[in-house]
N, C-alpha and C positions, 0 to 999 in steps of 0.2 A: 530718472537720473537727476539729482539734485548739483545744482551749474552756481558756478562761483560768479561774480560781476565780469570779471577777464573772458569766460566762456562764454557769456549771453553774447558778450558784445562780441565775441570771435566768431561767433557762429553767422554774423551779420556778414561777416569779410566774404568778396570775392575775389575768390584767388584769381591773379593777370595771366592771362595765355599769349603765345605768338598769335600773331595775325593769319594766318595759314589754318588754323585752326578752329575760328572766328565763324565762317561762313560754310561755302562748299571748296572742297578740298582735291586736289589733283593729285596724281601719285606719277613721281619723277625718278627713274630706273637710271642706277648708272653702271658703270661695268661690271664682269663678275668681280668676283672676290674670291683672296683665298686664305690660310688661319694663316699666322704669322711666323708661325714655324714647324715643321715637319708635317709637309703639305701633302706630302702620298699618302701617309698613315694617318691622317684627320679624314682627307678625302674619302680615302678606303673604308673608315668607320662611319660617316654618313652619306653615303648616297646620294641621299634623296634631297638633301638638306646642306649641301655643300657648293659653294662657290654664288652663292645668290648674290645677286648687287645691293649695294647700299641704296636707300630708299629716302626719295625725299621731299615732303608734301608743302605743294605751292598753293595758291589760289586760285580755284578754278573756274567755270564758267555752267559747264552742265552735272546738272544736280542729278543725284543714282537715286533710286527707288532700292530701299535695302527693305530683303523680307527681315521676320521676326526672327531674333534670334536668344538665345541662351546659352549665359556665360559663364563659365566656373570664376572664382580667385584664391590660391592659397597665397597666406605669410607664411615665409621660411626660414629659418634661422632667426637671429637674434634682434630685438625690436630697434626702429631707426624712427627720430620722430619725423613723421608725414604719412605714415601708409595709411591712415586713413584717407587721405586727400588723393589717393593714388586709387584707391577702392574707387571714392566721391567722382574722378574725372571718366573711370573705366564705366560707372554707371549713367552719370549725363549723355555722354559718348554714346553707349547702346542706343540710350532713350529717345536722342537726337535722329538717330537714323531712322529707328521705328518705335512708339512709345510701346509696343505691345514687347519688346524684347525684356526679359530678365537675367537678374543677375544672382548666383547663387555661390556662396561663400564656405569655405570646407573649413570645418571647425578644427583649431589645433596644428595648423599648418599641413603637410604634405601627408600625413598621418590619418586626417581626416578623407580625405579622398579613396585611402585603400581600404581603411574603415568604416566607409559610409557615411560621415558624421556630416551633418551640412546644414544651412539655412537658408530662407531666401532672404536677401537684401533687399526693401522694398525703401522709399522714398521717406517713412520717416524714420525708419532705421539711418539711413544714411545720414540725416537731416540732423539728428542729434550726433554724431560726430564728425561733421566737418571742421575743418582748421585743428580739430585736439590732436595729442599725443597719443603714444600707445598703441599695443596693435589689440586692446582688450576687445576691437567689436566683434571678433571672429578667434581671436587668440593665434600665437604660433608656436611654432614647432620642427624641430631638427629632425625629424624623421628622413631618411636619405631614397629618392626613388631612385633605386639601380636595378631593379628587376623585374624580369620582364612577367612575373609572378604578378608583382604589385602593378606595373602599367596595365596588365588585362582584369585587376580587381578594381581599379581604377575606371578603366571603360564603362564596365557594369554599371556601375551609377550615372556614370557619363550619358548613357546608351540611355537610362533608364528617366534621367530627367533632360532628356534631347537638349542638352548641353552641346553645342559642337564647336565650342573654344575655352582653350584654360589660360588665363594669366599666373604664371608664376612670379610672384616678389620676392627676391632673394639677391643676395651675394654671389658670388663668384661661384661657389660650391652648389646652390641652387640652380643657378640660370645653367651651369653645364649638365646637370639633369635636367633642368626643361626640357632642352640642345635635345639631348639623347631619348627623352618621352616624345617629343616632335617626331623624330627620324623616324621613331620605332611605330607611331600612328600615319604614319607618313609611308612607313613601311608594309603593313597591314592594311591601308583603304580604311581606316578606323573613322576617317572623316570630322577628325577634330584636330582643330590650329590650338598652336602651343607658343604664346609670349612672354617675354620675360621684361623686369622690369628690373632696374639698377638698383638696389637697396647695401647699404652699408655704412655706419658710422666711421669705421677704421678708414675707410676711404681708398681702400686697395683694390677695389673696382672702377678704372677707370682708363680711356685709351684717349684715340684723336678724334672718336666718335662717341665716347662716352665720357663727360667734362666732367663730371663727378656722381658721386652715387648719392642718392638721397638719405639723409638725417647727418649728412657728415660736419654743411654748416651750421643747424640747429646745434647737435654737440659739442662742437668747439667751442661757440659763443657761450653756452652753457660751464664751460669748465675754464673758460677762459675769465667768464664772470667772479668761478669759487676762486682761482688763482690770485686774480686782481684781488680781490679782497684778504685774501692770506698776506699778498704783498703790502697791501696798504698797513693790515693790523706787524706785521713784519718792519715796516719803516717806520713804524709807530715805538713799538716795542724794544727796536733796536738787541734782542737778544739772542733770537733763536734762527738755527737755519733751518728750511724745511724742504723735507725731502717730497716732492711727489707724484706717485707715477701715475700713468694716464693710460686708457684703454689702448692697443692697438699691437695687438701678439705677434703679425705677417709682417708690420710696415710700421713706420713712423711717423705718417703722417698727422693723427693727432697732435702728438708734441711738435712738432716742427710749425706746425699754422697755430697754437696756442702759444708758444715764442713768439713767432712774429708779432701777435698782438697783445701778449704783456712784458714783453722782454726780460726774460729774468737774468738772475748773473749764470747758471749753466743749464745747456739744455744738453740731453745725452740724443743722438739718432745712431740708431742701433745699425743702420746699413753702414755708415763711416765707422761705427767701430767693425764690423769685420771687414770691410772693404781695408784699413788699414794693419787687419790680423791682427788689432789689439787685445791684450790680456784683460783679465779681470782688476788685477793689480794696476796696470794703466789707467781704466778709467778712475779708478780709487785716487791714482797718485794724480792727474790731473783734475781732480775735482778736490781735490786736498790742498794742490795751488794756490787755486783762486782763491778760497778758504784762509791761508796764509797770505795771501795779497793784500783780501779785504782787512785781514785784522790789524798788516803791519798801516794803516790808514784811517783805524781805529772801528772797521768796521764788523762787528762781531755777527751776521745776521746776512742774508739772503737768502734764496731760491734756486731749487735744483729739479727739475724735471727732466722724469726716466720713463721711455716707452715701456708699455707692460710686456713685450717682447725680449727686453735685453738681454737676458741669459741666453738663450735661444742664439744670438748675432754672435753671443764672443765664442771665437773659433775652438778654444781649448774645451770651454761647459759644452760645445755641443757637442763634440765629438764624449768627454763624461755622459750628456745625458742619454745620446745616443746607445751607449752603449749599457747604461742604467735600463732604457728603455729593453732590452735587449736581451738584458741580463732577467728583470722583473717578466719578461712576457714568459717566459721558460722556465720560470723558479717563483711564480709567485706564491704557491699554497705553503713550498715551504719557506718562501721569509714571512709567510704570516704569522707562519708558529712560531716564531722565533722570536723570544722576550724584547720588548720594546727596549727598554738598556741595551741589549744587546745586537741591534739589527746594524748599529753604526760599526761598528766594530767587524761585523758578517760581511758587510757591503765592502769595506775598504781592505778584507782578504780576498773577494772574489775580483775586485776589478784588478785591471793592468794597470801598471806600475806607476804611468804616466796618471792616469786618470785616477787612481787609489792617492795620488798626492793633493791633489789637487781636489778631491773629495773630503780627505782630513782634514784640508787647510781653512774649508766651511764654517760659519758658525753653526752651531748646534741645528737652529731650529731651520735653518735653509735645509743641510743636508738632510733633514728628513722630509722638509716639504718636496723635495726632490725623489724621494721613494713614497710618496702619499699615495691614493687609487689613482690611475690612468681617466684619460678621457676616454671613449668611444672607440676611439684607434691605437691605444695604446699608447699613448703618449703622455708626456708631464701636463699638468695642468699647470701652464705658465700663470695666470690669473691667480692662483692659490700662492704661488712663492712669493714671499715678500720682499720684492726687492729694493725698496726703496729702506728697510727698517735692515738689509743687508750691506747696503752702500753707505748708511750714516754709520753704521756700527763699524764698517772698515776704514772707514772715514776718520771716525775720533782714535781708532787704532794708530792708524795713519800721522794722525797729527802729533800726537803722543809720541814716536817715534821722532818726529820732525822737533820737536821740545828740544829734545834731549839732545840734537846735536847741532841746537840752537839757532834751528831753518822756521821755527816757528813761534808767535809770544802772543797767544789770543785766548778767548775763552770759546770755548765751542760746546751750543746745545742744541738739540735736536726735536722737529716735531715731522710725525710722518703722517704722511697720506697716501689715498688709494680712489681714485675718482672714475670711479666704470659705470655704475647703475644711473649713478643721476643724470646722464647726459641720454640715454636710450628711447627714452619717452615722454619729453617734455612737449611745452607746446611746441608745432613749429614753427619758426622766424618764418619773415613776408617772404624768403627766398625758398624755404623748403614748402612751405606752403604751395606757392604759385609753380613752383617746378615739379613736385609730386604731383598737382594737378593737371599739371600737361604730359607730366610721362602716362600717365593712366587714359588722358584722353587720347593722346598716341594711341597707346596700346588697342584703345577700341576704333580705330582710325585703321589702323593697320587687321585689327580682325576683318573691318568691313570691307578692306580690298583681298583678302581668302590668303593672305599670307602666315606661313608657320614657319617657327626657327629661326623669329627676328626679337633682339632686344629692343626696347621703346629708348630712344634715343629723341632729347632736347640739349642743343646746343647754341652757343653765344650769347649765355647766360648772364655773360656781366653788361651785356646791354640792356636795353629797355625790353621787358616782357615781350611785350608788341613787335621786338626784332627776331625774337629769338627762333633757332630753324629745327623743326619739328621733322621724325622721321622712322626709320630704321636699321637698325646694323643687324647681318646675320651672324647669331651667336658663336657658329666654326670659324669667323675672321676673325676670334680675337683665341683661338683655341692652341692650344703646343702638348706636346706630352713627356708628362712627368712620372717620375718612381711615386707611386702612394702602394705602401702594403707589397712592398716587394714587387708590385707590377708597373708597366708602363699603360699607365691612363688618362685618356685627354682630355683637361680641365683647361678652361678662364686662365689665362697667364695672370698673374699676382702682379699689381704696378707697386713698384716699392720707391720711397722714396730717392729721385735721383740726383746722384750727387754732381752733375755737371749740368741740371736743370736750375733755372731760374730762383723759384722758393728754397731751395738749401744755399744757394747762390748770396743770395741776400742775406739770408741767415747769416753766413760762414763768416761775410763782411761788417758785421754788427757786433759778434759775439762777445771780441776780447774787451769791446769798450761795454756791453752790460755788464761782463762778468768783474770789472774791476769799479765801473760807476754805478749809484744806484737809479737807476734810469726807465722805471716801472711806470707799465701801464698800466689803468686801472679801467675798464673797459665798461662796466656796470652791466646790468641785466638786458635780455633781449629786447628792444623798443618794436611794439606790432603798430603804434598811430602816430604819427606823424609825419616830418620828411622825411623825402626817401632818403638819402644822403645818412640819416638817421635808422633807418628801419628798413632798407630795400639793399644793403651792400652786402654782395656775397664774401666769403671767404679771401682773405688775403693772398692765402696759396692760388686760386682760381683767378683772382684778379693778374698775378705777378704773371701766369701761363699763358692767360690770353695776352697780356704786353708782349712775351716770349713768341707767342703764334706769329700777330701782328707784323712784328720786326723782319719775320725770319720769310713771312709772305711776299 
């Protein structure tokens, strides 16, 4: 693999761990647990694997003799930068307790394991991707384990390379099939521990035991960097506003901590607009405002960031796309046939009447991105609709109206953006780095005490490495049950951005004086040498939560 000068020298970095993790290791049991909500019907669906206590590992005194062991790891879902360093801490960790243990890696995500595809990880495998980006040293993969088909195709290799623990890295979506592969081996005597580790850029994995998921602060800084520099060439330029949106479909937390640290003049979070039952048209007509504010000031030019999620929040599109959805899962061969001229037309005689308006009233090239293929589950692919090139274009409608009966006297032009891929697999910052590092050495901490159906939990992360408290959570205490697919199924409850928390708090108090002065950060690129102060600060949103904790302790 041919290494850039930033990779040689990153390969040198040792990522900082807690102190607890350092030496030999105690394991600290506290009471049970139980999911956070609909406790009989969690309970009843895992057994085996329900009410365990939280787990939490001090500094110990006497040292274990661990035999050798062998250890799976799938990546699941979508890449977050660190999992190499999660792989890196899960393989130190084994080697720690017995050098003769290995570590074997299922190619392709969770796909590879019921396919058999796999590798083994040896030392200079690892060794060439410590600290990078990317999850290319094994690949992933959305493959979903739900069946008990695949968990016993699963075994078979398991069984076959005396494997007897699997770390799963995934999302919300992943770690509750860990949950349920756990139970289900847990169930059978199958003889294999099942961990999971917190992974997510969107950042909608995360509780009072899980302070955030890993790649979410590499991400930000990463797109917080392209913003900044939009902003600068933007106050430079003095001409254009620019529209643009940022990964994050479920939640808002992307934009909300990319605000905080460049402040633009608007930032949209998708949970306040339906938390306030706003229309489409509202957020159009308040972003049209400030727009008219800045110009009557002479200022013709700012910044507008939209979570990739917005359609989805405002109450009137969902209920359209719900019923889009609905309508296309039971009629889709024949609106295939259906001349492309013509489907716009087809769509707005079959919906109700409410939702057939409000479908016309689209521009052209939304409403179709709205009937495009389906994801997986039948749903819209929000990522595909352009919503930012939707809001400027109702935007300048908008203003044009506002001309005319002399609410507005500016010029207005537009540049749009779409910022998802760049932030997924870059290197990671000294925080993802050294925190992917200890969730993964967690997780082999936690295989070594025989525990299954615990996430790797690292917490008090805005302190010093060296404080931070290393452990466990069992995956059913953060579990509730939701409609997926017309049933009631127990997943990960979703942490969405909240609006009586702290980080939207700050936000809310800031907003009207960015959206009328130009008062732009400009953040620059992720710094990996120097001081910490410079290269060691976590995320704004996590710093603001722990102040929040603090107080409230």
């Amino acid at each position: 693999m041919t290494k850039s000068a930033l990779q040689i020298a990153r390969a040198a970095y040792e990522p900082k761990v807690p102190n607890t993790l350092k030496g030999i290791v105690k394991i600290d049991e506290g009471e049970p647990t139980q999911s956070v909500s609909h406790q009989e019907e969690i309970k009843k669906l895992f057994p085996n694997t329900y009410g365990m206590p939280i787990i939490k590992f001090e500094e110990g005194t006497e040292k274990q003799n661990h035999a050798p062991i062998n250890v799976g790891v799938i990546l699941s879902g979508g890449q977050a930068p660190g999992g190499h360093n999660v792989i890196a801490g899960i393989f130190d960790g084994i080697k720690n307790m017995n050098q003769e243990s290995r570590l074997y890696g299922f190619i392709l995500g969770p796909g590879g394991l019921v396919d058999h595809k796999y590798m083994e990880l040896t030392s200079d495998i690892i060794d060439e991707y410590r600290n990078t980006g990317g999850f290319d040293m094994i690949g992933s993969g959305r493959t979903k384990l739900e069946k008990e088909e695949q968990f016993d195709k699963g075994l078979e290799i398991l069984k076959e390379l005396n494997i007897s623990a699997l770390v799963i890295i995934g999302g919300d979506d992943s770690n509750t099939n860990a949950c349920v592969l756990a139970e289900y081996y847990a169930k059978i005597g199958a003889g294999v521990q099942v961990i999971g580790c917190p992974k997510t850029i969107d950042g909608d994995l995360k509780n009072d035991m899980i302070e955030t998921s890993f790649g979410f602060d590499t991400a930000c800084k990463v797109y917080s960097e392209v913003i900044g520099n939009i902003q600068r060439d933007c106050n430079s330029a003095r001409k254009y506003w620019h529209f643009i949106k940022l990964m994050g479909r479920s939640a808002s937390h992307i934009a909300l901590e990319c605000a905080l640290q460049v402040q633009p003049n608007v930032c949209i979070i998708s949970e306040e607009v339906e938390a306030k039952n706003q229309s489409l048209d509202d957020v159009v007509q308040y972003i049209a405002n400030v727009v008219a504010e800045r110009a009557a000031d002479g200022n013709n030019f700012g910044t507008v960031l939209i979570p990739e999620g917005l359609i989805e929040f405002i109450p009137a599109m969902k209920k359209l796309i719900s019923e889009l959805n609905d309508y296309l899962a039971h009629n889709e061969e024949e609106f295939k046939r259906i001349k492309r001229s013509h489907q716009r037309a087809h769509i707005i005689d079959k919906l109700s009447e409410e939702n057939s308006k409000i479908y016309a009233s689209l521009p052209e090239n939304v409403a179709r991105q709205l009937t495009m293929d389906r994801d997986p589950h039948g749903n819209v692919q929000v990522s595909l609709i352009e919503t930012e090139k939707l809001l400027a274009e109702m935007v300048g409608k908008r203003l044009a109206e506002m001309e005319e009966k002399g609410e507005y006297n500016g010029k207005f032009a537009t540049q749009v953006h779409f910022f998802g891929y760049e932030g997924r697999c870059a290197a990671p910052s000294n925080y993802d780095a050294d925190y992917c590092y200890s969730l993964g050495y967690t997780a082999s901490t936690l295989i070594g005490a025989g525990k299954t159906g615990y996430m790797a939990s690292v917490r008090n992360t805005t302190a010093q490495a060296a404080e931070w408290i290393a452990g466990g959570v069992p995956i059913t205490m953060m579990m509730n049950m939701e409609r997926r697919h017309g049933e009631m199924k127990p997943v990960i409850q979703k942490a969405l951005v909240k609006l009586d928390g702290g980080p939207f708090r700050v936000f809310a108090g800031q907003r009207n004086d960015w959206a009328k002065n130009t008062d732009y950060v400009y953040p620059g690129p992720i710094q990996y040498f120097g001081p910490a102060e410079v290269c060691d600060q976590p995320t704004k949103t996590l710093q603001i939560e722990q102040e929040e904790r603090l107080q409230k302790s």
